[in-house]
C-alpha positions, 0 to 999 in steps of 0.5 A, a space after each residue: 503513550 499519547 505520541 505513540 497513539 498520534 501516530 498510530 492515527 497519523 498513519 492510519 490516515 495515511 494508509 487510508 488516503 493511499 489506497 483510496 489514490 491507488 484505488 482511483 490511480 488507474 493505469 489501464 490494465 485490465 486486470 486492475 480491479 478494487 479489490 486487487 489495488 494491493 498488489 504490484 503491477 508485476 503480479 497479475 497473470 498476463 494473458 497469453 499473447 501471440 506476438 510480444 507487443 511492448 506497453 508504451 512507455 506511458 503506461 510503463 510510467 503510470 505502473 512503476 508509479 503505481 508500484 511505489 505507491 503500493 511499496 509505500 502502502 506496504 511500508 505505512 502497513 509495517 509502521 502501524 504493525 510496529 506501532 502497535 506492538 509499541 503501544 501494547 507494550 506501554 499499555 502493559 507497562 503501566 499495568 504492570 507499575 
């Protein structure tokens, strides 16, 4: 149990630091705001365009790093759900003995 709660704290930090450094990540899309910092780079509407202007590969850089980064938040996300349920379940173990 005292493992299950150290790493339920380990990941918390964790999931604490990556959005605050996705928070300050800013890639230059105008989109980007704090309160959207969740989603993927591939999910804000673009605007509608007259003429196809590719990003310059800097920037097509800076999104896909990003991306891992919220891939990575999603995935500590599922770690401490798992995580949780675990240490109910040795909480309610205990209970039960």
């Amino acid at each position: 149990m005292f493992g299950t709660i150290s790493l339920i704290i380990i990941f918390l930090v964790f999931w604490w630091y990556l959005v605050e450094y996705i928070k300050y990540f800013n890639t230059g899309d105008p989109n980007e705001t704090d309160t959207n910092y969740w989603k993927f780079s591939y999910d804000f509407k673009p605007n509608k365009k007259e003429d196809f202007n590719p990003d310059k590969p800097k920037i097509l850089r800076r999104r896909r790093f990003r991306n891992r980064l919220v891939f990575l938040l999603y995935i500590d996300v599922i770690v401490i759900f798992f995580l949780v349920n675990i240490l109910a379940a040795q909480v309610l173990e205990k209970i039960m003995n």
